[in-house]
C-alpha positions as CSV (number, residue, x, y, z in Angstrom):
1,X,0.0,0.0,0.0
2,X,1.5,3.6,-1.1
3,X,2.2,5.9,2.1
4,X,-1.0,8.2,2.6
5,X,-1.0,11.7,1.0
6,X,-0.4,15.0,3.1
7,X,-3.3,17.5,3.5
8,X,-3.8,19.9,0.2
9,X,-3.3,23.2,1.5
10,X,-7.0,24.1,1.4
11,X,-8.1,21.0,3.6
12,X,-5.3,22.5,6.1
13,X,-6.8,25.9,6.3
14,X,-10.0,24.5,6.9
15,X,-8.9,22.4,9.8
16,X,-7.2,25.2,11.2
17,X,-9.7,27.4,11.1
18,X,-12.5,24.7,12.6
19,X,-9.9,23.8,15.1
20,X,-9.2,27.2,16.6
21,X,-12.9,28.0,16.1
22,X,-13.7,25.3,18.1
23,X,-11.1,25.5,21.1
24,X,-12.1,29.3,21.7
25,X,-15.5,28.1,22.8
26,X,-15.2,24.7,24.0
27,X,-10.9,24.5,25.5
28,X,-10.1,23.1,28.7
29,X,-8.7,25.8,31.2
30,X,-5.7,24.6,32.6
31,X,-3.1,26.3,35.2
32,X,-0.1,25.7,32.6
33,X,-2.1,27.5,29.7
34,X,-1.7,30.6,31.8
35,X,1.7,30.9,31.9
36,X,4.7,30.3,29.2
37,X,7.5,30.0,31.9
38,X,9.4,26.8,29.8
39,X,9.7,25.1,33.3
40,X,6.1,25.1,34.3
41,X,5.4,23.9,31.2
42,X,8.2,21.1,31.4
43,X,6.4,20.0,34.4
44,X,3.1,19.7,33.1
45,X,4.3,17.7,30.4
46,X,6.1,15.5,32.6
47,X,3.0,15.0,35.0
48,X,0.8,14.5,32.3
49,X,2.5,11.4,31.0
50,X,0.1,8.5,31.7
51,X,-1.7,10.5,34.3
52,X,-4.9,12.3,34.0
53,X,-5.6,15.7,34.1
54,X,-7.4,16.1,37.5
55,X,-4.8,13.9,39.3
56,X,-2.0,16.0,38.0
57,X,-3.8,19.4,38.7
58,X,-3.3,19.6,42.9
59,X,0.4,17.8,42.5
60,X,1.2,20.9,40.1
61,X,0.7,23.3,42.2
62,X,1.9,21.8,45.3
63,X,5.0,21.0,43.3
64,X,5.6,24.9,41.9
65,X,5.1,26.1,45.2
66,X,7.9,24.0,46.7
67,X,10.0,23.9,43.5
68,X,9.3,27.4,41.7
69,X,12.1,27.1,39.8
70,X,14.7,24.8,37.9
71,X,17.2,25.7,40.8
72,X,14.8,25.0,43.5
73,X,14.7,21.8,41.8
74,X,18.1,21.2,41.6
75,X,19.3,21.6,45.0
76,X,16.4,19.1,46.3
77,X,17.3,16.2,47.9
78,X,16.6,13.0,45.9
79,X,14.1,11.3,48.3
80,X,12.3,14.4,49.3
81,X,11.7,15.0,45.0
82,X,10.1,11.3,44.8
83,X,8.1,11.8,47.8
84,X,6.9,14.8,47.0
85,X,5.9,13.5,43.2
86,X,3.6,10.8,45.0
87,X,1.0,9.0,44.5
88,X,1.0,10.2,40.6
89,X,3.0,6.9,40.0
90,X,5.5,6.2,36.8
91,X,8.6,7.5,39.0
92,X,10.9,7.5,36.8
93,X,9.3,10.8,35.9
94,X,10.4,12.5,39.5
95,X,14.2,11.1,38.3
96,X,14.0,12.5,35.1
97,X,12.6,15.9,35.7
98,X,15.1,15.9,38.7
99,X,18.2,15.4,36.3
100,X,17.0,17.8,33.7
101,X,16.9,20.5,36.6
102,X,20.2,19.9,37.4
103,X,21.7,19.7,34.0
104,X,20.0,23.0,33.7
105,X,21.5,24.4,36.2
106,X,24.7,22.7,35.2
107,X,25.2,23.7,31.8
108,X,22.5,26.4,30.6
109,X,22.2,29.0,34.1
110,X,19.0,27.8,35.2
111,X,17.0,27.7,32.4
112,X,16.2,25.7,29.7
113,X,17.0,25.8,26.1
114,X,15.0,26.5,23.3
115,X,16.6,24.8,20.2
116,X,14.9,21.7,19.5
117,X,18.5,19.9,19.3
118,X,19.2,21.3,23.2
119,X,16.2,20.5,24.7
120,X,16.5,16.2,22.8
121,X,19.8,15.9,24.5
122,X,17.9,15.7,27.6
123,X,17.2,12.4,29.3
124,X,13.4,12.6,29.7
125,X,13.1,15.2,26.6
126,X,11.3,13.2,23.5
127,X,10.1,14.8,20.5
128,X,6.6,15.0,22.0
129,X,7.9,17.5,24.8
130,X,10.4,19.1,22.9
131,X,7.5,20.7,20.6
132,X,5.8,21.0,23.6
133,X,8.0,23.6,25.6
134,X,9.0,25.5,22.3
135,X,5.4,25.5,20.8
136,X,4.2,26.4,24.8
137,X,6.7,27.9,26.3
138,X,9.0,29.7,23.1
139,X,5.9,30.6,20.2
140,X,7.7,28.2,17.5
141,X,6.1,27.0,15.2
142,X,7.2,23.3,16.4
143,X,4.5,20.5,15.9
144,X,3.7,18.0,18.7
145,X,2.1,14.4,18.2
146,X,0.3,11.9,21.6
147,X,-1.6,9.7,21.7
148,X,-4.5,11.9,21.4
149,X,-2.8,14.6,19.0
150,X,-2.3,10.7,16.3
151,X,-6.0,9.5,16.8
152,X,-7.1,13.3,15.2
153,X,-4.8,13.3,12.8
154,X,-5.3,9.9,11.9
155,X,-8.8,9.8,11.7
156,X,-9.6,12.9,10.0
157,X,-6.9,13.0,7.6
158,X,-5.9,9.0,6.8
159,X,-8.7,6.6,8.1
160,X,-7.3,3.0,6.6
161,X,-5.0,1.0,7.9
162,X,-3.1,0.3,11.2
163,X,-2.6,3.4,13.0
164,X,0.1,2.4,15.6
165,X,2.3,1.6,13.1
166,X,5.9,2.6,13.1
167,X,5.6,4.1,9.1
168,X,2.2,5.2,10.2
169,X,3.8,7.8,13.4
170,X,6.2,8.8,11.0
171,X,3.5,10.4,8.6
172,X,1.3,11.7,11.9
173,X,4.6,13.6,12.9
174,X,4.3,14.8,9.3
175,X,0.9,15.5,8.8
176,X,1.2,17.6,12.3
177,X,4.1,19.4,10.7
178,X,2.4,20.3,8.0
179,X,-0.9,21.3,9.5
180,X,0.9,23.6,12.5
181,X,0.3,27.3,11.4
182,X,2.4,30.4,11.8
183,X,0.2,32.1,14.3
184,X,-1.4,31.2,17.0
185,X,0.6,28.1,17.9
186,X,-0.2,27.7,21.2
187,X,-3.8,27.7,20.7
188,X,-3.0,25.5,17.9
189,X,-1.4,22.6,19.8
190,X,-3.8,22.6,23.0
191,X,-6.6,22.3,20.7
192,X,-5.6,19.3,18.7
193,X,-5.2,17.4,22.0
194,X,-8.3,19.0,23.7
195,X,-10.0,17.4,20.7
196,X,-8.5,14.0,21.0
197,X,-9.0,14.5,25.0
198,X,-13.0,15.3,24.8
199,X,-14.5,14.7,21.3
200,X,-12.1,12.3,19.1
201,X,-11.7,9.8,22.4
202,X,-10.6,6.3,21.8
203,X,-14.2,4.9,22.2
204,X,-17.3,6.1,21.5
205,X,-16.3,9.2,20.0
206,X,-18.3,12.2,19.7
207,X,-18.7,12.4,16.3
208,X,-22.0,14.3,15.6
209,X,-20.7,17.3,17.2
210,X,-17.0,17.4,16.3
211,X,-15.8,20.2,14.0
212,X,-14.1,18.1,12.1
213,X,-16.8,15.7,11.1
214,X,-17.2,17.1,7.4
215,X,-13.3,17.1,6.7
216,X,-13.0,13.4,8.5
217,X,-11.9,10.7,6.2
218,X,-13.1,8.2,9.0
219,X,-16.3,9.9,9.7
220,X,-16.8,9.4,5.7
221,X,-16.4,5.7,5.6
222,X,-18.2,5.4,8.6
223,X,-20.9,7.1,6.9
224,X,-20.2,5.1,3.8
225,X,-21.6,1.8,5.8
226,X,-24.7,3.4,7.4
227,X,-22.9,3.9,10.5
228,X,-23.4,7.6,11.2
């Protein structure tokens, strides 16, 4: 089977402007959408791996208030960083963000970089958060691709064949490339995964009132069979 086609530039447009239109009325609001300090957001990300958003909203702010910065972090003992983390679980994610303080610290005076290149070096720092802090934190015009942002992109703009495959993320990664616009990244980026996070959800998803549902390529199979 050939690999899937990207998005004509007039079927990008569209989503964007559905997308946007969409999050200004319906988004999530979240402590770490107020702010574009790169650390809070680095902690965000790092507590929203595998965890939920309303166990990871009290642990965020207890966490800023007893680390409010990279250096705070840094000079923490080990065992007081993992206890504090608890009960959000996956502690290698305490470890992690631990290290990256002090290597921060270390190497960069406290802060962290914003070159995508910088901020991969990291132990802990995937592509995923990299885009993250410089879409979030920076304004760059970086793309980002979970496991939410894939089942949007998949669905809307692919429909056949087996999404988790390794060829398959690599055109996601693309598609999200392609679709991220010059302005108004940050709005962007939180939408695509409030979309995957309320509407486009694994099961049952909410397809008669997504904004997407007359662009979606699975939506118009689906329809196709006399499902929708």
């Amino acid at each position: 089977m050939s690999a899937p086609s990207l998005p004509a530039p007039a079927s990008r447009r569209r989503f964007r402007r559905a997308l946007l239109a969409w999050y200004r009325e319906h988004g999530r609001k979240l402590p770490w959408r107020q702010t574009s300090d790169p650390y809070h957001i680095l902690v965000s990300e790092m507590m929203l791996q595998q965890t939920q958003v309303d166990r990871v909203l009290p642990k965020y702010h207890e966490w800023l208030e007893k680390y409010p910065s990279l250096g705070a972090l840094a000079a923490a003992a080990d065992d007081e960083v993992n206890q504090t983390w608890r009960p959000l679980g996956y502690n290698i994610r305490p470890r992690r963000l631990h290290a990256i303080a002090r290597e921060s610290v270390a190497r960069y005076g406290g802060s962290l970089p914003s070159d995508e290149e910088t901020l991969l070096s990291f132990k802990g720092i995937g592509a995923y958060t990299a885009g993250a802090i410089r879409s979030f934190a920076f304004g760059q015009r970086a793309a980002i691709v979970d496991t939410n942002v894939a089942r949007v992109l998949f669905r809307v703009f692919v429909g056949r064949g087996d999404a988790k495959a390794h060829a398959m993320r690599k055109h996601l990664w693309t598609v999200s490339e392609t679709l991220v616009p010059r302005k108004h990244v940050f709005d962007f980026n939180q939408a695509l995964m409030d979309l995957g996070a309320m509407v486009c959800v694994a099961r049952k998803p909410k397809c008669l009132i997504c904004p997407m549902f007359k662009l979606c390529a699975t939506a118009e199979l689906a329809k196709g069979r006399g499902l929708l």
